[in-house]
DOBAVO-726625 format. One record per residue (C-alpha): residue number from 1; residue in one letter; x, y, z. Coordinates in nm, 2 decimals, padded with zeros to 4 digits, always signed. Example, Ala and Ser with C-alpha at 12.3 -4.5 7.8 and 13.67 -1.06 7.14 Angstrom:
<rs>
 pos code     px     py     pz
   1    a +01.23 -00.45 +00.78
   2    s +01.37 -00.11 +00.71
</rs>
This chain:
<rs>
 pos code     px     py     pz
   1    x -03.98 -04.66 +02.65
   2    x -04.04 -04.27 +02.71
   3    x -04.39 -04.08 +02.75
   4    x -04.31 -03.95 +02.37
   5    x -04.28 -04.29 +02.21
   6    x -04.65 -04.42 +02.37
   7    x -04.75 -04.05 +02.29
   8    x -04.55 -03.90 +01.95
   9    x -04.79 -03.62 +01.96
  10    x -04.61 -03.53 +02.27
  11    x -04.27 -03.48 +02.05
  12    x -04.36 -03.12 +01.87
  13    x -04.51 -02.96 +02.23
  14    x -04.21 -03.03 +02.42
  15    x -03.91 -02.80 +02.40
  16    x -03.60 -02.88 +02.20
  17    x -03.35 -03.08 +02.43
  18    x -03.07 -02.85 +02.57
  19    x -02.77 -03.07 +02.54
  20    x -02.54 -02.96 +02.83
  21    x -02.21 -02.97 +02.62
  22    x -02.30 -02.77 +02.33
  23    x -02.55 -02.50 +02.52
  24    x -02.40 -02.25 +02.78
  25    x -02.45 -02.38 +03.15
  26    x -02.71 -02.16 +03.24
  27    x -02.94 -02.16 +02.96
  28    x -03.27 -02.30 +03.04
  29    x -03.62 -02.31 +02.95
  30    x -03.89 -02.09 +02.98
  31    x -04.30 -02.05 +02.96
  32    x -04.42 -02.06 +02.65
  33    x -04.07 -02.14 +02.48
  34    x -03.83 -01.91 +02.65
  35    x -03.49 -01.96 +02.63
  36    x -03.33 -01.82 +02.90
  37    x -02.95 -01.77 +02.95
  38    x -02.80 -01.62 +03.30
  39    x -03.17 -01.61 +03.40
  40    x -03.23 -01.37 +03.15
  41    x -03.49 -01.43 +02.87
  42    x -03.34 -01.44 +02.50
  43    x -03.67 -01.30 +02.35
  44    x -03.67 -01.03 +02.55
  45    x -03.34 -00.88 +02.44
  46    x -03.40 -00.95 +02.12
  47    x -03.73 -00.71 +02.16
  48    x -03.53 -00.49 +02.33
  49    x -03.14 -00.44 +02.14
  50    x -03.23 -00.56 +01.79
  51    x -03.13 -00.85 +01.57
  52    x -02.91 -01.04 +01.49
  53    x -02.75 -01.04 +01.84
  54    x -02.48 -01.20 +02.03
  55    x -02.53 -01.32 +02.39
  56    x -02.26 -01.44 +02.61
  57    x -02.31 -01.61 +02.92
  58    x -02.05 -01.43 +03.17
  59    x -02.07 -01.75 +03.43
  60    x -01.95 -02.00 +03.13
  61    x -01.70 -01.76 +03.06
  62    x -01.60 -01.72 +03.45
  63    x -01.62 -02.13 +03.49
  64    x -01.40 -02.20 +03.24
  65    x -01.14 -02.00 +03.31
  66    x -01.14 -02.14 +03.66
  67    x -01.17 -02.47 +03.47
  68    x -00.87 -02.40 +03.33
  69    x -00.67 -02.25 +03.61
  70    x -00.76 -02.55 +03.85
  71    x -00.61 -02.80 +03.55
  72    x -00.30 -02.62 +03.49
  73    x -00.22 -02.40 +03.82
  74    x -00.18 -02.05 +03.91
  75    x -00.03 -01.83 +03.60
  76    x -00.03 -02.14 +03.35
  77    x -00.30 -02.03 +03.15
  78    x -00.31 -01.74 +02.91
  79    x -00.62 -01.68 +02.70
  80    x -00.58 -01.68 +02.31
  81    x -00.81 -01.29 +02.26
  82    x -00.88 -01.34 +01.90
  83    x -01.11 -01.57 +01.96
  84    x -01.33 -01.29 +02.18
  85    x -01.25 -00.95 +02.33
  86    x -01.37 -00.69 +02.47
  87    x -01.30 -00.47 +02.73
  88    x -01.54 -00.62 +02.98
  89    x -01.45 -01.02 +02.88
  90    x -01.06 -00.93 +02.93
  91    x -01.16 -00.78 +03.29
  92    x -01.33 -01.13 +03.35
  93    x -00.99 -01.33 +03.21
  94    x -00.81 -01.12 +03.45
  95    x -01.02 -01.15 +03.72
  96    x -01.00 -01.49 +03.67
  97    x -00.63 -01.54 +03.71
  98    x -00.53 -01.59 +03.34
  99    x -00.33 -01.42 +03.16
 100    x -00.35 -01.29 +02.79
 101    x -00.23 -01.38 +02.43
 102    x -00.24 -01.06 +02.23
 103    x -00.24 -01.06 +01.85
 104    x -00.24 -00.69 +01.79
 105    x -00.20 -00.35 +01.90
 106    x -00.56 -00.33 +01.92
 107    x -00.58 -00.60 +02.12
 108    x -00.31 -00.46 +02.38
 109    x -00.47 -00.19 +02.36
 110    x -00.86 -00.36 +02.49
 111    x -00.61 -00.53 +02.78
 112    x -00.45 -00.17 +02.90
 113    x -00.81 -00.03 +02.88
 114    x -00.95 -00.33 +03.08
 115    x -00.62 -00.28 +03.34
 116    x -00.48 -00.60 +03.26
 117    x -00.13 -00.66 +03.45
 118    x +00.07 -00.62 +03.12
 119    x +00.37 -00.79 +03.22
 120    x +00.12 -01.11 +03.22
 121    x +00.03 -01.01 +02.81
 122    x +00.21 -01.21 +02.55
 123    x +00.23 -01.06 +02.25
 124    x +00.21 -01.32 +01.95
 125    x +00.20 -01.33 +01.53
 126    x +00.34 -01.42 +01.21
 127    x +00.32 -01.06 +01.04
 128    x +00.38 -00.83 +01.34
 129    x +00.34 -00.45 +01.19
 130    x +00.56 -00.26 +01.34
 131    x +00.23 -00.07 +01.53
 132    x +00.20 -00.37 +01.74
 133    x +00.58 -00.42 +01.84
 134    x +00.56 -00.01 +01.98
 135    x +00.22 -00.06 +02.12
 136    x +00.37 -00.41 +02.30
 137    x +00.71 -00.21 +02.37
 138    x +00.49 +00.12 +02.52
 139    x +00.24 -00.07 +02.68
 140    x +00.54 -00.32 +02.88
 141    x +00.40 -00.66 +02.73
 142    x +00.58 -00.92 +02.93
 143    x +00.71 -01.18 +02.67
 144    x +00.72 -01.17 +02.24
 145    x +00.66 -01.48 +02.08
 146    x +00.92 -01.47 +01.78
 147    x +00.83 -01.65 +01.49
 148    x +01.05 -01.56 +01.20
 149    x +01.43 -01.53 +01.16
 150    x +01.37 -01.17 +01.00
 151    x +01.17 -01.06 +01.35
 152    x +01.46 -01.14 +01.56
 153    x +01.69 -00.85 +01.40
 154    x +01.37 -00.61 +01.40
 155    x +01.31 -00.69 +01.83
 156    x +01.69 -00.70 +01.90
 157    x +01.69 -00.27 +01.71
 158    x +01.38 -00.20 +01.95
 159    x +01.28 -00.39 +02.17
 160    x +01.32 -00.30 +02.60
 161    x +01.65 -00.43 +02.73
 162    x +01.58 -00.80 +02.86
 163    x +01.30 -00.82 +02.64
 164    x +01.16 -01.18 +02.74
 165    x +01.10 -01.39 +02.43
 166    x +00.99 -01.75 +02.34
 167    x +01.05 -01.93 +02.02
 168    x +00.78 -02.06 +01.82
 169    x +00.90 -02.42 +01.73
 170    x +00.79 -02.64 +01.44
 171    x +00.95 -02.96 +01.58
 172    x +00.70 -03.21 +01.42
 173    x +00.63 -03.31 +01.02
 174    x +00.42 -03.12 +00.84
 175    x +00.01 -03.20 +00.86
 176    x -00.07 -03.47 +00.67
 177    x -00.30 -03.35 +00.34
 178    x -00.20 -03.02 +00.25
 179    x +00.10 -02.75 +00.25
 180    x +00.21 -02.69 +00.61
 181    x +00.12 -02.28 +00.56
 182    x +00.23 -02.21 +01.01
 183    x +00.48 -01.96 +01.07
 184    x +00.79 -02.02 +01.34
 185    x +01.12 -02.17 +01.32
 186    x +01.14 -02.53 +01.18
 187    x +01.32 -02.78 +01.34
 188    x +01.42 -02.98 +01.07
 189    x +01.69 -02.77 +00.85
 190    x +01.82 -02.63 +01.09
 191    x +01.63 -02.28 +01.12
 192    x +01.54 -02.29 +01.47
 193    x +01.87 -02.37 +01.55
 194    x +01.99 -02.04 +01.38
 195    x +01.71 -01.85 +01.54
 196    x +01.82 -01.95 +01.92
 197    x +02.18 -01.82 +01.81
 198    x +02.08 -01.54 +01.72
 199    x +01.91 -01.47 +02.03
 200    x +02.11 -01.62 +02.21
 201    x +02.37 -01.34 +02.08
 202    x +02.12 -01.00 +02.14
 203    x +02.19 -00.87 +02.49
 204    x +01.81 -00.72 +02.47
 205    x +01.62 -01.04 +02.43
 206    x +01.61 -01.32 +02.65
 207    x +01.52 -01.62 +02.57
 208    x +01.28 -01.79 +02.82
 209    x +01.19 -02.14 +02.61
 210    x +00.95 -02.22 +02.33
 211    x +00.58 -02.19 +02.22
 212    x +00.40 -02.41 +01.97
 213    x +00.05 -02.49 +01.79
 214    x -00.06 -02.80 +01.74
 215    x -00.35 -02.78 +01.55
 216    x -00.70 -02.73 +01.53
 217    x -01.04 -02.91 +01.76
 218    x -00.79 -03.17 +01.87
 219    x -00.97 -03.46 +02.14
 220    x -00.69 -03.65 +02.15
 221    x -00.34 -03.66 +02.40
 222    x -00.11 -03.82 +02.10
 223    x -00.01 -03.50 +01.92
 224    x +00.06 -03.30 +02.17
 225    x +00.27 -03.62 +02.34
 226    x +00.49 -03.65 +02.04
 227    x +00.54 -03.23 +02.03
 228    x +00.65 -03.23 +02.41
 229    x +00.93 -03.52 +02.32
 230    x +01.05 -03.35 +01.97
 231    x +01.06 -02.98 +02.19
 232    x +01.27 -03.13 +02.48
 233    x +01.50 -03.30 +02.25
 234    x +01.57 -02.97 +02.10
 235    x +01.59 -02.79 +02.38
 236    x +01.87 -03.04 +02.54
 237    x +02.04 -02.97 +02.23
 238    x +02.01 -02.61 +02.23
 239    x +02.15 -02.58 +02.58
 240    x +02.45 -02.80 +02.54
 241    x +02.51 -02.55 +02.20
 242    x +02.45 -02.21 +02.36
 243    x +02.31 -02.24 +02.72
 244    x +01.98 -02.17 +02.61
 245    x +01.74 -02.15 +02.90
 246    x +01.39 -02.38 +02.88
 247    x +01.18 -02.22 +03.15
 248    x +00.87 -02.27 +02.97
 249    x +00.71 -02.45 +02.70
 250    x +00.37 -02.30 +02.59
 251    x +00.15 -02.59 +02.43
 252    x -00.10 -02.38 +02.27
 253    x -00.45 -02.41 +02.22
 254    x -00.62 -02.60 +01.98
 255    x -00.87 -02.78 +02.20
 256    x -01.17 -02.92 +02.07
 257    x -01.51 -02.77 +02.16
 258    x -01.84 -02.96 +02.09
 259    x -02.07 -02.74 +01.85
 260    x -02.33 -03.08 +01.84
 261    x -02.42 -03.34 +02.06
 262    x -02.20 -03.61 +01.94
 263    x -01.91 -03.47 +01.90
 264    x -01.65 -03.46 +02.20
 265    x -01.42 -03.19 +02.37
 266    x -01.11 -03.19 +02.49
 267    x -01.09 -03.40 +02.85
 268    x -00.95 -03.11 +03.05
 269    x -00.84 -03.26 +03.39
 270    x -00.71 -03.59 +03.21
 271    x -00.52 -03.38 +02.94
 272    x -00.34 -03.18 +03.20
 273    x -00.24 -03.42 +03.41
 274    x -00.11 -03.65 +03.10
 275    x +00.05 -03.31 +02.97
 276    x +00.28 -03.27 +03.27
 277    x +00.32 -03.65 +03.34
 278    x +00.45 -03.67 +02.98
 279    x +00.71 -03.35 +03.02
 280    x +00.86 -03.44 +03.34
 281    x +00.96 -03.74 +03.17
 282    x +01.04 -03.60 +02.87
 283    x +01.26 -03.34 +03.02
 284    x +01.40 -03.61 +03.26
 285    x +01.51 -03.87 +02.93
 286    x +01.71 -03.56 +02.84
 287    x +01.85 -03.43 +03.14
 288    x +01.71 -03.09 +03.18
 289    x +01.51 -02.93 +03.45
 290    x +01.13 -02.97 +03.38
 291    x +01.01 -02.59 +03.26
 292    x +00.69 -02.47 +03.32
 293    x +00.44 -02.59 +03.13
 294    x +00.12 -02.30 +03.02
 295    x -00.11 -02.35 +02.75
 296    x -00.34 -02.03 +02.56
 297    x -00.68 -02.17 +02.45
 298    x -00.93 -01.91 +02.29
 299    x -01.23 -02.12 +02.12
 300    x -01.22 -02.36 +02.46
 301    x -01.30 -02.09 +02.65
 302    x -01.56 -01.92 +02.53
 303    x -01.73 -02.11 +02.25
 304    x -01.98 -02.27 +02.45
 305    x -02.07 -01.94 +02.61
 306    x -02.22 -01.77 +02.32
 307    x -02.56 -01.76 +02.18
 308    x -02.65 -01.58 +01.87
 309    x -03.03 -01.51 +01.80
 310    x -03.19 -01.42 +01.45
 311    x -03.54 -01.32 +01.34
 312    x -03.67 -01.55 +01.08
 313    x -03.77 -01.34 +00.78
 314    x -03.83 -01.63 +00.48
 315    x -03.92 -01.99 +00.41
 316    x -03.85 -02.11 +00.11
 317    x -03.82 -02.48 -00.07
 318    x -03.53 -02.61 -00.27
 319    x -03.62 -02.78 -00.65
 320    x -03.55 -03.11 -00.44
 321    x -03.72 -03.03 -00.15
 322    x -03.49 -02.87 +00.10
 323    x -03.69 -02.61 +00.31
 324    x -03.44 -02.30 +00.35
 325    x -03.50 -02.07 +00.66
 326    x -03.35 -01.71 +00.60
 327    x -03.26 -01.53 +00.86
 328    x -03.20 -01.19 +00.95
 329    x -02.82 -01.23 +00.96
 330    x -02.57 -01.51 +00.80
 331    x -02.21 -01.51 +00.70
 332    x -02.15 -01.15 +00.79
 333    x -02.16 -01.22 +01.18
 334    x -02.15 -01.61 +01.18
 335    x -01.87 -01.69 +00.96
 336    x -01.74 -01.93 +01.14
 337    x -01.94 -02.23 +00.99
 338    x -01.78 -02.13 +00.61
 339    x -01.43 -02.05 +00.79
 340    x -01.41 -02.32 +01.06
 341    x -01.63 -02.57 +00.96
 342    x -01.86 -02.51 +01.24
 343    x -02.18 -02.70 +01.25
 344    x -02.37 -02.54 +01.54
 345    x -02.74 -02.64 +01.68
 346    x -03.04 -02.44 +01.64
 347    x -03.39 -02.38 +01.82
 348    x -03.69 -02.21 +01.76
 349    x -03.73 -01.97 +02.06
 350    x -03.97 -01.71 +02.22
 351    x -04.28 -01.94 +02.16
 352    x -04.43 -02.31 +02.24
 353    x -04.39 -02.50 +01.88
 354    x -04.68 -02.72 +01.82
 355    x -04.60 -02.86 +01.48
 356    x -04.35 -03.15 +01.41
 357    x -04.01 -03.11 +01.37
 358    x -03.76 -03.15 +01.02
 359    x -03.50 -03.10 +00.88
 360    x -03.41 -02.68 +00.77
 361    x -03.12 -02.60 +00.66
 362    x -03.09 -02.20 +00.84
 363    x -02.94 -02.01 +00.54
 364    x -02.87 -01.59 +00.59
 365    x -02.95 -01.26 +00.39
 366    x -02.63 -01.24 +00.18
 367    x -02.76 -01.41 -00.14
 368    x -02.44 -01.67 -00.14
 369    x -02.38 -02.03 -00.17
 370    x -02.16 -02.01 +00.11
 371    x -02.45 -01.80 +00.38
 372    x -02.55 -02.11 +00.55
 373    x -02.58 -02.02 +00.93
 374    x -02.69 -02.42 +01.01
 375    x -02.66 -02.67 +00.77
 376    x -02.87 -02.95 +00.91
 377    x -03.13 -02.79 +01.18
 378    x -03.41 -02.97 +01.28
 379    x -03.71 -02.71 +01.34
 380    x -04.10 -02.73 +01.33
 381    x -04.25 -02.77 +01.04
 382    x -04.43 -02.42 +01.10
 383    x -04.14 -02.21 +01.14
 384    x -04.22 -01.90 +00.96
 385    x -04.13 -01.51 +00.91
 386    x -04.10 -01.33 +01.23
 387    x -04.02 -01.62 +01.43
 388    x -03.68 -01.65 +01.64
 389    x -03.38 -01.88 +01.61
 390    x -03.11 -01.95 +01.86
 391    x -02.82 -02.02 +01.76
 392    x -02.55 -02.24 +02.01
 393    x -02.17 -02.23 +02.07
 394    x -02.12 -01.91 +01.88
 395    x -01.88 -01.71 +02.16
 396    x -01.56 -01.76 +01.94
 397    x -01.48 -01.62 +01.65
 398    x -01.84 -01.50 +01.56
 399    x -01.82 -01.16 +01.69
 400    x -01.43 -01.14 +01.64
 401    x -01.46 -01.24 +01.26
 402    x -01.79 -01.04 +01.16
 403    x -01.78 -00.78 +00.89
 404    x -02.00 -00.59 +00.72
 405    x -02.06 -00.77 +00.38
 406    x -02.30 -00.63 +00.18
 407    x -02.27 -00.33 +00.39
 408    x -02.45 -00.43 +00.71
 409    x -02.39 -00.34 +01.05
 410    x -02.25 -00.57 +01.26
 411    x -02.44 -00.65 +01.58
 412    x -02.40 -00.58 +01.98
 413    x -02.24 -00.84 +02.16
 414    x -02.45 -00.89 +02.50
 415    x -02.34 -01.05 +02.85
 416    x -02.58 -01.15 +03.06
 417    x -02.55 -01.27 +03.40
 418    x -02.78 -01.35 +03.74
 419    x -03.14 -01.21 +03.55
 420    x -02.92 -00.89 +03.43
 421    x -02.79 -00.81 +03.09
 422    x -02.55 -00.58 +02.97
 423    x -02.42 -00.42 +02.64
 424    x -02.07 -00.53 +02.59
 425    x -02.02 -00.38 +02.27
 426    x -02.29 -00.18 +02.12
 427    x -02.47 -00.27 +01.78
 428    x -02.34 -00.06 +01.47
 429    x -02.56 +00.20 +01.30
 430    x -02.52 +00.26 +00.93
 431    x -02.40 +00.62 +01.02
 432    x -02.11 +00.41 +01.18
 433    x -02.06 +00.22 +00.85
 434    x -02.06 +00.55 +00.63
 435    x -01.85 +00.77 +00.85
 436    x -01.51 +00.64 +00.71
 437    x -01.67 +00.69 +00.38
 438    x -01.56 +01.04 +00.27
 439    x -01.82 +01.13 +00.02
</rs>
């Protein structure tokens, strides 16, 4: 039995709990109910820069990429960028040892701008515009992921002499429950069979072995198990065909990040280890020499990192009850709970709560069914207008997805780090928004 339980009235003066798998590592509390993360307080810069605001804590960031890179070795990691980039956070990847899975020219372009080593950049996506094959092609992006049969005649017109490439296989059924929508080269039928011909006949590509996603907040070993055993029987077959090398087989991302308390991540060190236990003997079964085995998470590194705060600015009651807190943001910059299914954890912050805590549901500013920033907060009952939310595991796909629905600005991303923050990316103004407007 705890202090709270002989004395509930102890429950609404003590801070929300902090669980230490959904906040970042560094975030702590504060007098009066501060939230600080990387020692500095959230309150503070939202006084200072405005909000809504993203916060990143560039030590998260920093460890997991380490994380990462201790799991998997020395140049086995490359981070998925569309989950966050900018400038500054593809300095820290670098710095880090990783290297970088580009979906655009824009996002070659943050990497030659941060002086990533751009033979370490793989350039990756369904519908490449021919803007990102010249920026790749200008820029010296080490590998292409190819995933279409079309692609292959576009790279083998254009692309460097030697122009390292890997195939992105779909050796496995399709997901069960819906139309299998991925691009790459299907095993069954025969298609990826075609595609390694044709590479196999380009003198300017060279193919270096295959690259796959699995899926989506995966916890569990078994799919990417069965994906390493239907890639290395493929591979044996492709090189008996057409000596096509196997040199590496990228497993993707997909790794499960915990937004709430119950869920559960991905088991890093036990995955890895399983991972190359499972393709040596894979690879073995079919007689070919083990490849290299990388992975490219995005979401796993830098979910957990990211903070977003809001200013309360209405309270309001559903016909059955429901008590809807608005906030000065929503769907616009944290669309991740409507896209992804996201159900991220929220606190009151910046002041010591003294009333009970229930259920909310944290809702935004764009008048939609679908604005719901938290579905299922629990906040003190006397949560009211100028007050200030925190919002947990919002570094992926937060900033990278926002827009400006309902024409609002989209707001700075912030890193903060040993007491010190930083603008990252600097909060838009509406002169920003009108100036492609040409009225």
């Amino acid at each position: 039995m705890t202090l709270t339980h002989i004395m509930p009235s102890l429950r609404s003066s003590l801070p929300a709990h902090l669980d230490a798998g959904v906040w970042p590592p560094t975030a702590r509390w504060g007098a009066d109910g501060d939230l600080q993360v990387g020692g500095v307080s959230l309150a503070a810069l939202a006084a200072e820069h405005g909000t809504p605001g993203y916060v990143v804590d560039e030590a998260a960031v920093r460890d997991r990429c380490r994380a990462y890179a201790a799991a998997f070795g020395p140049d086995a990691v490359a981070y998925t960028a569309k989950a966050l980039l900018s400038c500054e956070v593809a300095r820290w990847v670098a710095e880090e040892g990783l290297a970088l899975y580009a979906g655009s020219a824009g996002e070659v372009r943050v990497a030659e701008l941060a002086g990533f080593d751009m033979t370490r950049v793989t350039l990756y996506g369904s519908a490449k515009a021919p803007e990102d094959l010249e920026a790749a092609y200008r820029a010296g992006v080490g590998t292409i992921v190819v995933e279409s049969l079309g692609e292959i005649t576009r790279l083998a017109a254009a692309a460097p002499e030697g122009q390292r490439v890997l195939l992105r296989v779909l050796a496995g059924p399709e997901p069960a429950g819906g139309h299998d929508r991925r691009f790459g080269l299907r095993v069954a039928g025969g298609e990826a069979a075609a595609a390694v011909a044709r590479i196999a006949a380009q003198p300017r590509l060279r193919l270096a072995g295959f690259d796959c996603s699995i899926g989506h907040q995966l916890n569990r070993f078994g799919r990417y198990e069965r994906e390493i055993g239907r890639l290395c029987e493929f591979a044996a077959a492709m090189h008996r065909a057409h000596g096509a090398g196997f040199e590496q087989l990228n497993l993707g991302g997909g790794h499960a990040v915990a937004y709430r308390p119950a869920e559960l991540d991905l088991a890093l060190d036990a995955f890895a280890t399983r991972m190359r236990a499972v393709l040596h003997l894979e690879a073995g079964r079919h007689r070919l020499p083990a490849p290299r085995l990388t992975v490219s998470p995005g979401r796993a590194v830098v979910a957990r990192a990211g903070v977003t705060v809001y200013r309360v600015l209405a309270i309001a009651r559903t016909q059955g009850g429901e008590r809807l807190v608005a906030v000065d943001g929503g769907m616009s910059d944290c669309p991740a709970t409507a896209l992804c299914g996201s159900r991220h954890s929220a606190v009151l912050i910046g002041r010591a709560a003294r009333a009970d805590v229930g259920p909310a549901t944290v809702v935004g500013r764009h008048n939609d069914t679908d604005d719901v920033v938290v579905p299922d907060a629990e906040l003190p009952s006397d949560v009211h207008p100028g007050d200030l939310l925190a919002v947990a595991g919002t570094g992926a796909y937060h900033h990278a997805l926002a827009s400006n629905f309902h024409l609002v600005a989209r707001p700075a991303l912030l890193a903060a780090a040993d007491g010190r923050a930083r603008v990252l990316v600097r909060r838009e103004s509406l002169d920003d928004l009108l100036a492609r407007d040409l009225r």
